[in-house]
C-alpha positions in Angstrom: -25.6 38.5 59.0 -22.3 39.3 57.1 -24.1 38.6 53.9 -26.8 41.0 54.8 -24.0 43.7 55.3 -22.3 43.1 52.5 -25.6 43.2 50.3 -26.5 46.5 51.7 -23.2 47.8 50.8 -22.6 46.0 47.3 -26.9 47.6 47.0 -25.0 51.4 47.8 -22.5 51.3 45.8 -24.3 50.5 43.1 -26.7 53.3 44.0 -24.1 55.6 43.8 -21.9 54.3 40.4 -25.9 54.7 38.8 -26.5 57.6 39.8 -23.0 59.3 39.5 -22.8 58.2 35.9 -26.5 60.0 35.3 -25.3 63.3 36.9 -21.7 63.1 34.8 -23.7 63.2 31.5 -26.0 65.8 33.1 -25.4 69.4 32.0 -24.8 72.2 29.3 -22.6 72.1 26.3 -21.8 75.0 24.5 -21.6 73.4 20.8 -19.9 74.9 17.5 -19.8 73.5 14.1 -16.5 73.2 12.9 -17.3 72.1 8.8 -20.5 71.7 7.2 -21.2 71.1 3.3 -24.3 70.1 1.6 -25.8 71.0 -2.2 -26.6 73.9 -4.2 -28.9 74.2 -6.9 -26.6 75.8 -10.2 -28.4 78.6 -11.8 -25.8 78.4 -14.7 -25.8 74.4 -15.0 -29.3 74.1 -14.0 -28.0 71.7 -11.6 -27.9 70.7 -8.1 -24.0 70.0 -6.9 -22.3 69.5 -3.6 -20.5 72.2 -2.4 -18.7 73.3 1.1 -20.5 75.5 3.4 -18.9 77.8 5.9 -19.7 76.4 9.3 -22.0 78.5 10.9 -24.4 76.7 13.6 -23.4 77.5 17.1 -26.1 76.6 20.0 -26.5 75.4 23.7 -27.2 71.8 24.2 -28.3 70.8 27.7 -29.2 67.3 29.1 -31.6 66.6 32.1 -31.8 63.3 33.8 -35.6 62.5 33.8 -35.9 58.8 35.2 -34.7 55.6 34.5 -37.2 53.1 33.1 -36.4 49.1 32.7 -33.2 49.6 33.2 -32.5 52.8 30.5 -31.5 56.0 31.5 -34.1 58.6 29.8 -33.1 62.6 29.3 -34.9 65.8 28.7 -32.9 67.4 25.5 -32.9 70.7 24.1 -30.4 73.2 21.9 -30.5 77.0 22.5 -29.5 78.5 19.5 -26.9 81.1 19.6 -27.9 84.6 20.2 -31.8 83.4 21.0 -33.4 82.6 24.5 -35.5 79.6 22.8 -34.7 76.7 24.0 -36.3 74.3 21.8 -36.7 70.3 22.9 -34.9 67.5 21.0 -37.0 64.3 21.6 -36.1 60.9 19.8 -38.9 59.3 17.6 -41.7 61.4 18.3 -40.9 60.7 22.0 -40.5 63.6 25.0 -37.6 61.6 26.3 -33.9 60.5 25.0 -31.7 57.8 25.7 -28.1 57.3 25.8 -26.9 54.4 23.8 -24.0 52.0 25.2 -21.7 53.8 22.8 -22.5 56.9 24.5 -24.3 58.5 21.4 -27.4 60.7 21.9 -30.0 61.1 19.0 -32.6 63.5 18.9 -34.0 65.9 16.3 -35.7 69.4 16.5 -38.7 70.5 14.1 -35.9 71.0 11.1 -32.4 69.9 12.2 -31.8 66.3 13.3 -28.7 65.6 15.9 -26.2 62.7 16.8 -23.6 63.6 19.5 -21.2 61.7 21.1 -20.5 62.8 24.8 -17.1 60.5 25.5 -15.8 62.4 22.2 -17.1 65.6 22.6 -18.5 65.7 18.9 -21.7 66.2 17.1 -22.6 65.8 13.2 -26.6 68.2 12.6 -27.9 67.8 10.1 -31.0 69.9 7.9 -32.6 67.7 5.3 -35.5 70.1 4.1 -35.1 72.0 0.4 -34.2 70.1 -2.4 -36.9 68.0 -2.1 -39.6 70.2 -2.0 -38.8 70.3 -5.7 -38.1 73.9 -6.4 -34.7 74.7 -8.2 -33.0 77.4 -5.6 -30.5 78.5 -2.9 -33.3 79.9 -0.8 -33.6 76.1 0.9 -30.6 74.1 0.6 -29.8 71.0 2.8 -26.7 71.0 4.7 -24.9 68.7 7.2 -22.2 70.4 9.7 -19.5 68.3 12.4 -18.7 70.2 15.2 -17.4 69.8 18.9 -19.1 70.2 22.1 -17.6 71.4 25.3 -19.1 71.0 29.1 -19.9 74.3 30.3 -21.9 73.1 33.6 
């Protein structure tokens, strides 16, 4: 009978450490990039160089539990850009769903920008990988890679 007591219990508590670490990661992070450089095409070399970019991408990045599937956590993603009411969804692989690796690092990626944040650190790197190889020589589609921070806002 003791066993069965303490099985139940060791069962709850377990319940509760699951689900308490699913809500902590839970939530909205207002997110700001803090240095971003990339390349530019040179209209006087006629080359394409890297160059420092001023840091502009600011957006809302908010994580929904969803389930929990053979033992992984899986979360509904999406980033708000700043100044828009679009939220748009960050899946992982062509999946609705992301998970949270044992490092704490969430990858996901949007039509054009692809995302790696770290929730313990409070850091994210985005990065936009389109120009450049379309293979036209100009500034109207460069790619770009920013490193920001991310704070908990609920």
């Amino acid at each position: 009978m003791f066993s069965r007591i303490l099985l139940l219990a060791l069962m709850a508590t377990m319940t509760f450490a699951v689900s308490f670490a699913q809500q902590s990661k839970e939530g909205s992070y207002s997110c700001a990039a803090v240095s971003s450089g990339g390349i530019f095409y040179n209209n006087r070399t006629k080359k394409w160089e890297g160059t420092g970019f001023r840091p502009l991408s600011k957006f809302v990045f908010k994580i929904t539990y969803v389930r929990t599937t053979t033992g992984v956590d899986e979360y509904a993603v999406t980033i708000t850009p700043d100044g828009s009411n679009d939220a748009l969804s960050c899946t992982a692989d062509r999946m609705p769903l992301v998970q949270i690796d044992e490092l704490d690092f969430l990858i996901c990626r949007t039509k054009f920008f692809s995302y790696k944040f770290n929730l313990k650190a409070g850091r994210f790197v985005e990065a936009y990988l389109m120009g450049y190889v379309n293979g036209q020589d100009s500034n109207d589609d460069t790619p770009v890679v920013s490193a920001g921070v991310c704070t908990k806002i609920e």
